[in-house]
C-alpha positions as CSV (number, residue, x, y, z in Angstrom):
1,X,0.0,0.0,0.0
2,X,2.7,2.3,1.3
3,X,4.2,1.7,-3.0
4,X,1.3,2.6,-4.5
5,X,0.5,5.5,-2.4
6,X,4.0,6.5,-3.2
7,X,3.6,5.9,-7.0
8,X,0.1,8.0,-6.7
9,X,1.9,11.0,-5.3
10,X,4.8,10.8,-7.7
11,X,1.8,10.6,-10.8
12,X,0.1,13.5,-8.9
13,X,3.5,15.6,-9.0
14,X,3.9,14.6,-12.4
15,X,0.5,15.8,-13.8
16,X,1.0,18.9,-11.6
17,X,4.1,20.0,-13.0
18,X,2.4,19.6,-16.4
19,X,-0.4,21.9,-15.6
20,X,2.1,24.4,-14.4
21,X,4.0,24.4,-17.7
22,X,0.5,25.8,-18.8
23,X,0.4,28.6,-16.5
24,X,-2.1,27.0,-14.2
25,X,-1.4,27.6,-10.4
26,X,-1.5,24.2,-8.3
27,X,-1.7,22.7,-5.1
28,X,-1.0,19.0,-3.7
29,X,-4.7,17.2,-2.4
30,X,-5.5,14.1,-0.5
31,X,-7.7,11.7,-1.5
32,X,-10.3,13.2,0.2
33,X,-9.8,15.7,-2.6
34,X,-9.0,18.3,0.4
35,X,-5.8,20.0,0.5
36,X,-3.2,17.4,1.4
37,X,-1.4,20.3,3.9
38,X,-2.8,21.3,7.4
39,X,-2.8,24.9,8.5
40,X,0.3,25.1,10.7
41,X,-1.8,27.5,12.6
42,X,-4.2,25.0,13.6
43,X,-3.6,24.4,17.0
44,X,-3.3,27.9,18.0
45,X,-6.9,29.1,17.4
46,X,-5.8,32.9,18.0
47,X,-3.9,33.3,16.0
48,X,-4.4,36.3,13.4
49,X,-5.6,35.1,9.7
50,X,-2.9,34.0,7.6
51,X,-2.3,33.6,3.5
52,X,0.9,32.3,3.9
53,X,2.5,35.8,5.0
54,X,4.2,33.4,7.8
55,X,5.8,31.8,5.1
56,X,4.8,28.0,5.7
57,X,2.8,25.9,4.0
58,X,-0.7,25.1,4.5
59,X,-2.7,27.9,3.8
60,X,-5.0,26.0,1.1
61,X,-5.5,28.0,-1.9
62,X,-2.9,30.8,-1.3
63,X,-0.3,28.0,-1.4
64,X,-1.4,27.5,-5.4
65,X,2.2,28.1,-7.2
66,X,3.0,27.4,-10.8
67,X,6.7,27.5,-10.0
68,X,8.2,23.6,-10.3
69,X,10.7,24.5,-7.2
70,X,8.0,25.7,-4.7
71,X,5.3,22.8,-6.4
72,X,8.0,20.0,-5.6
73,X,8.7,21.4,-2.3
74,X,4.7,21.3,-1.4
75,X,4.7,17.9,-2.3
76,X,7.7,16.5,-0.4
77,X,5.4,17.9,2.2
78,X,2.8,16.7,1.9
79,X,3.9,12.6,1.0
80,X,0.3,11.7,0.8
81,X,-0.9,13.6,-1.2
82,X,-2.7,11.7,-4.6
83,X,-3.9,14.3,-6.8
84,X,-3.5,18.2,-7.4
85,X,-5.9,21.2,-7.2
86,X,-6.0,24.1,-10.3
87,X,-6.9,27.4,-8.1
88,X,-9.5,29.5,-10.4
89,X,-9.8,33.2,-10.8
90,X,-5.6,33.5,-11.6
91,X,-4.2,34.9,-14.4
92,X,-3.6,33.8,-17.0
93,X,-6.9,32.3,-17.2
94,X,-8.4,33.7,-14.2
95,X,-10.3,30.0,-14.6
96,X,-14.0,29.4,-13.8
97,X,-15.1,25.8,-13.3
98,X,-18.0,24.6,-14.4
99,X,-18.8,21.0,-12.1
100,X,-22.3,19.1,-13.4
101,X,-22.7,16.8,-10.7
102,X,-24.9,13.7,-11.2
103,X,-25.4,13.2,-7.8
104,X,-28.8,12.8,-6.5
105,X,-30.5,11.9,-9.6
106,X,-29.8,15.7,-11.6
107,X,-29.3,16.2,-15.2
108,X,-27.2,18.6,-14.9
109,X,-26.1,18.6,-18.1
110,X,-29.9,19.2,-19.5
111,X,-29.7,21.7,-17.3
112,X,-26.6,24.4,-18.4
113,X,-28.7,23.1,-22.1
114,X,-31.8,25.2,-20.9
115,X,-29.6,27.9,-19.3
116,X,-28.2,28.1,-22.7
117,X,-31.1,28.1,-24.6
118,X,-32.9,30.4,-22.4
119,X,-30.1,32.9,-22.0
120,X,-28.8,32.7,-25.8
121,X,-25.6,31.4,-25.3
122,X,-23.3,28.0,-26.6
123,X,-21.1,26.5,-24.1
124,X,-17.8,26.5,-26.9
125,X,-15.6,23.7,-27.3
126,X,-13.3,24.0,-24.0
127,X,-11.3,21.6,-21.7
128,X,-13.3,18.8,-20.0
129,X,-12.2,16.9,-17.1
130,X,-14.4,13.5,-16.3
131,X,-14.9,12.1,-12.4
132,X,-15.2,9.5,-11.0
133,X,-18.7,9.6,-10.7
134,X,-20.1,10.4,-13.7
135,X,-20.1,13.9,-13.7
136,X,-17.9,16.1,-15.9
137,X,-15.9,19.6,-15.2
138,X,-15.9,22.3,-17.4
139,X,-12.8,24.7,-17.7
140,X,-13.7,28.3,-18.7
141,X,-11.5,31.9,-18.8
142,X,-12.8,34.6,-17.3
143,X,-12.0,38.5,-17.6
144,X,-9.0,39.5,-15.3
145,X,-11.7,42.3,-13.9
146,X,-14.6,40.2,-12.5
147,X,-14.6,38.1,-9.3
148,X,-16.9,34.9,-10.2
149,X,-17.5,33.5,-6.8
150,X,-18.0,29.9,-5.9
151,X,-21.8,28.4,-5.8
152,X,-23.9,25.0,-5.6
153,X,-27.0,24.6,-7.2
154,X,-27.4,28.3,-7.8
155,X,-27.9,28.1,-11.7
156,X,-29.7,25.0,-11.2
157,X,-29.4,21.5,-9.6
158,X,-26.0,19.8,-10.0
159,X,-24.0,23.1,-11.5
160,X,-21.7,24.1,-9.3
161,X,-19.2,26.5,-9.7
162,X,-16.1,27.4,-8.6
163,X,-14.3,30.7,-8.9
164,X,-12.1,33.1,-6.9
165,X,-11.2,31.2,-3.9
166,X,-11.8,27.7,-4.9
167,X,-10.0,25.0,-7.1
168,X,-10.4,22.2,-9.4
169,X,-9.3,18.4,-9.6
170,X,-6.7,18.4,-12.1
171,X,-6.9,15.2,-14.5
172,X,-4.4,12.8,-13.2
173,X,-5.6,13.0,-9.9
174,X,-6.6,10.0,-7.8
175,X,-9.2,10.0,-5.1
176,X,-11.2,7.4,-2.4
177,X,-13.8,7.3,-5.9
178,X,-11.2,6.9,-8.3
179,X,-9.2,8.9,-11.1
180,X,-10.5,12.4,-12.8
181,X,-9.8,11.9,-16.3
182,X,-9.3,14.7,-19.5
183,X,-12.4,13.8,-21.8
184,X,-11.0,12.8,-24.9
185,X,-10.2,15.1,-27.5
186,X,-9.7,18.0,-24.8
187,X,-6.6,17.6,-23.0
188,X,-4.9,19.9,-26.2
189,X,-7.4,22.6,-25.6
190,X,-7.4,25.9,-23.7
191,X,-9.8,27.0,-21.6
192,X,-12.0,28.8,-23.7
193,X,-13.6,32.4,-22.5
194,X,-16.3,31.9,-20.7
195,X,-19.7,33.2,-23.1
196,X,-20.6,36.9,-21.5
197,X,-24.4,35.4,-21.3
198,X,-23.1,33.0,-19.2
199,X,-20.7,35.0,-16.9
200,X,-23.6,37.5,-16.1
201,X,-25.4,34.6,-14.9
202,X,-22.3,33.1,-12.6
203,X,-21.9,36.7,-11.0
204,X,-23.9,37.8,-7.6
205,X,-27.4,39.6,-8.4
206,X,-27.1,43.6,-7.6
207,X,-27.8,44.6,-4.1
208,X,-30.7,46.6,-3.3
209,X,-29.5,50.3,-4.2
210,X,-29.4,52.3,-0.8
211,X,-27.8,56.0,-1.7
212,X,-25.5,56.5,1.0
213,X,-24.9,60.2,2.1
214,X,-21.4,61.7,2.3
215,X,-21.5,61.2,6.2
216,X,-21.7,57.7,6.2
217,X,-18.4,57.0,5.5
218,X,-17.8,53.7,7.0
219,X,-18.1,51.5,4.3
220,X,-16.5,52.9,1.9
221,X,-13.6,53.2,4.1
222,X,-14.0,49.5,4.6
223,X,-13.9,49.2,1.1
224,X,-10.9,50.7,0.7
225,X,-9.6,48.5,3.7
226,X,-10.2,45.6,1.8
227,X,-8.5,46.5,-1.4
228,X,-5.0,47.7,0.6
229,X,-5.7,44.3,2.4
230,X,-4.9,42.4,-1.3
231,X,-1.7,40.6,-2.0
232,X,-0.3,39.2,-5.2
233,X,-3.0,37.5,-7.0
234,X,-6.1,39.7,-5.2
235,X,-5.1,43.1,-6.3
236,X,-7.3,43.5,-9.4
237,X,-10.1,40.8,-7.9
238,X,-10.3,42.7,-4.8
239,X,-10.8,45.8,-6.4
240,X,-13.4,44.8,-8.8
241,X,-15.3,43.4,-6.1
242,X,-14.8,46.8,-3.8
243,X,-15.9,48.8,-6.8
244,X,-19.1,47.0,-7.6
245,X,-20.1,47.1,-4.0
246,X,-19.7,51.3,-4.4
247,X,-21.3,51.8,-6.7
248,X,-24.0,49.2,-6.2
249,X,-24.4,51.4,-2.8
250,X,-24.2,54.8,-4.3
251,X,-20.9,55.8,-3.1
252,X,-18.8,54.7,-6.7
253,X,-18.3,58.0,-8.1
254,X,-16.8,59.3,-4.7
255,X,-14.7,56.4,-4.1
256,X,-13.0,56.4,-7.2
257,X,-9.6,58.6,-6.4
258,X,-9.9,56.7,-2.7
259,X,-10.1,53.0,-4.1
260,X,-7.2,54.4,-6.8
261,X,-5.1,55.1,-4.3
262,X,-5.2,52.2,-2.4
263,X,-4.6,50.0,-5.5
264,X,-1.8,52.0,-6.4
265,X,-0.4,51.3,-2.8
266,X,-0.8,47.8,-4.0
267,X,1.1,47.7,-6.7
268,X,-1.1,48.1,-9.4
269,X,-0.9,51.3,-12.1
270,X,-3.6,54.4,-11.7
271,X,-4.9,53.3,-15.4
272,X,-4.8,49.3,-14.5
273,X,-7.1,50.9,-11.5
274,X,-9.0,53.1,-13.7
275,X,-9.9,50.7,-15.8
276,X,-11.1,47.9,-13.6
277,X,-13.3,50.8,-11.7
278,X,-14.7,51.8,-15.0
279,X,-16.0,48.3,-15.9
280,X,-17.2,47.6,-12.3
281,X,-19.3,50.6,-13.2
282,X,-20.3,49.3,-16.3
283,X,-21.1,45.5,-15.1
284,X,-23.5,47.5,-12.1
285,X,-25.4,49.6,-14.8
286,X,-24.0,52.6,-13.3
């Protein structure tokens, strides 16, 4: 047993590496399809939220690396690992995941068909990634500007998603149900952008609008908290996100220089800021 599970890790390196080559950002996972490192923080419940600023490993998706140094490192820590997770919402692909889940009787797959029908949109030909149960991953690219957060069941039964903040099994990978697979005739592809139909549908519905007078300025400091709060990786995700929520509130056109500023203090350029501002404005109708 202890050979095999050996052999499955060195597999689950192997395909990860590959996917790297690509530009897609991995981490090492247990059968359990969890992340195969603990937090090292986990005995010490106090302790501040961490994204890997202490430099360890075992901060889930803030671990995802596509450098082969720092992905062989992860998994000589973690010897047990048996598969590898693609993080979505990173460039280059800033990847969406698509999961139809035949779980509990759904047809999940009739299902994006009606979305598509009823929306106007065709799902094009993209990468597909088969598990062990039946059910089928699709791989799509987002716009470097939007934050698609995760779901289940939201478009319908058995469509899940996952965006900013979650991850993928990457074909190769070996679980407790058995191996995710690349469809065949897709492993050559590239994700392909996902169909602006379809990404309108993935993204949260608008907030009531509340006008919020000049006075109340606590949220929109908060706002600008939470961009000057992004690391590498966040910086344009966190400020779409910040921007939406501004102007969804009333408060956009005078958080524009603030929410500039703090993504200049980021590291990002005034007209990389600008422009992710602008089509948060444009996305919330505003």
């Amino acid at each position: 047993m202890a050979t095999t599970d050996r052999q499955a890790t060195t597999l689950a390196l192997a395909h990860a590496l590959s996917a790297a080559e690509r530009g897609l950002a991995v981490i090492p996972l247990s059968r359990t399809k969890l992340p195969a490192l603990r937090s090292p923080h986990r005995d010490d419940p106090s302790h501040p939220p961490c994204h890997g600023e202490c430099g360890r490993f075992g901060h889930g998706v803030y671990d995802a690396t596509t450098d082969p140094a720092r992905i062989r490192a992860l998994f000589a820590a973690a010897p047990r690992a048996t598969g590898y997770g693609i993080v979505c919402g990173l460039p280059p692909y800033h990847l969406i995941g698509v999961d139809l889940d035949t779980k509990n009787g759904t047809d999940p797959r009739a299902a994006l068909r009606a979305l598509a029908l009823r929306h106007g949109f065709t799902v094009p030909p993209t990468v597909v990634v088969l598990t062990p149960s039946g059910g089928r991953h699709l791989w799509l690219s987002g716009p470097p500007d939007v934050v698609v957060p995760n779901s289940a069941g939201r478009l319908a039964p058995g469509i899940d998603i996952r965006g900013a903040g979650g991850y993928l099994v990457g074909p190769g990978s070996r679980t407790a149900h058995g191996t995710y697979r690349a469809a065949p005739g897709a492993a050559h592809l590239a994700p392909a952008p996902c169909p602006p139909a379809l990404l309108r549908l993935l993204l949260p519905p608008p907030r009531a609008h509340h006008p919020t007078p000049p006075s109340a300025g606590g949220h929109g400091q908060g706002l600008v908290q939470f961009v000057l709060a992004a690391h590498e990786g966040q910086r344009n995700t966190r400020l779409f996100w910040a921007a939406c929520r501004a102007y969804e509130d009333g408060i956009g056109p005078e958080l524009v220089e603030p929410l500039v500023d703090a993504a200049r203090a980021t590291g990002l350029s005034a007209r990389e800021a600008r422009a992710t501002i602008a089509s948060a404005a444009r996305m919330t109708g505003r």
